[in-house]
Legacy VTK file of the C-alpha trace (Angstrom):
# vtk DataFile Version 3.0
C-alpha trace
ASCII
DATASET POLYDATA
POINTS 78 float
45.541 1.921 -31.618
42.896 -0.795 -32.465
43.720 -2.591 -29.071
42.599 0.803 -27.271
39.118 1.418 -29.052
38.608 -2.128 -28.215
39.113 -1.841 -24.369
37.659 1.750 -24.563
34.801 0.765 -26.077
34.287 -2.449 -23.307
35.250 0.073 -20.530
32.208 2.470 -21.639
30.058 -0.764 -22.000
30.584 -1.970 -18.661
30.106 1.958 -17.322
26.549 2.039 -18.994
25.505 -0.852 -18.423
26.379 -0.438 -14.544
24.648 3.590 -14.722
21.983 1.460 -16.034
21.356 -0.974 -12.779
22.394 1.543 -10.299
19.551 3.835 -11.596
17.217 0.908 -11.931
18.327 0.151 -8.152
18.090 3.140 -6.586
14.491 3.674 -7.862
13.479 0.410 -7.220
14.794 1.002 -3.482
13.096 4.594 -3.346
9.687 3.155 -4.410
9.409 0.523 -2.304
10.373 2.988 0.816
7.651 5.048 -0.386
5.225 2.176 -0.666
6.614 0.922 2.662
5.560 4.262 4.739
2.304 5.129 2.934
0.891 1.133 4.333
2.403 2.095 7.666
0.488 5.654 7.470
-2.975 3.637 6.043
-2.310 0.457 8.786
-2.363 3.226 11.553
-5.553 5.143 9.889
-7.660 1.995 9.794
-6.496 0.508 13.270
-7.733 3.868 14.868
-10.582 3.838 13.321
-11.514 0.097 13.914
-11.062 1.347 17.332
-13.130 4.249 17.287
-15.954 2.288 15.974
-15.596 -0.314 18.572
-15.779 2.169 20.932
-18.598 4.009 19.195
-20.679 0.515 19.182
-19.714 -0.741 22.818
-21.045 2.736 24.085
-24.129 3.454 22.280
-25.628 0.094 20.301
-26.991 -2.517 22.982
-25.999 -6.211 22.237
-28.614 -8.778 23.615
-29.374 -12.220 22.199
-32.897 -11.737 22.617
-35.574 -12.391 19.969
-37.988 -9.446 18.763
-41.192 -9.543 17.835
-41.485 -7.135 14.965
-43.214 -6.967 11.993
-42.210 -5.266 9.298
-44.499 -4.779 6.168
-44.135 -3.271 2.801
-45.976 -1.519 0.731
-45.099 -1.204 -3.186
-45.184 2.177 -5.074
-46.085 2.436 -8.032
LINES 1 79
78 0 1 2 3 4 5 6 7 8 9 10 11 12 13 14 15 16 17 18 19 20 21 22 23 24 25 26 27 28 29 30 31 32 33 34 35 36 37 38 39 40 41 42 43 44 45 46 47 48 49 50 51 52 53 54 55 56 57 58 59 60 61 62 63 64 65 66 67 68 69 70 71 72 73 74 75 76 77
């Protein structure tokens, strides 16, 4: 009788204890899948818009290495 409580007892350790890392497992897996897809989702957000704004700067903002000769002054309020 004391023999079975014994291995009972080790069986329902080892079963909780097992529960236990499974669960910790399987959410450790789901998070990082989650994590995973939402940097995929952001990486493709920010590439398009590095692209637009390329775009937007080759087509409207003029690059030239020449110097200007403005002066800019200003004037403090008070």
């Amino acid at each position: 009788m004391l023999k079975q409580l014994g291995i009972s007892v080790v069986v329902l350790s080892i079963g909780g204890v097992g529960t236990i890392f499974y669960t910790w497992g399987s959410w450790t897996t789901e998070t990082l899948l989650k994590v995973d897809k939402r940097t995929e989702v952001m990486e493709v957000k920010l590439s398009a818009i590095a692209k637009r704004l390329e775009e937007i700067q080759i087509g409207y903002i003029q690059k030239s290495n020449e110097k200007t000769n403005y002066k800019v002054t200003f004037k403090e309020e008070n």
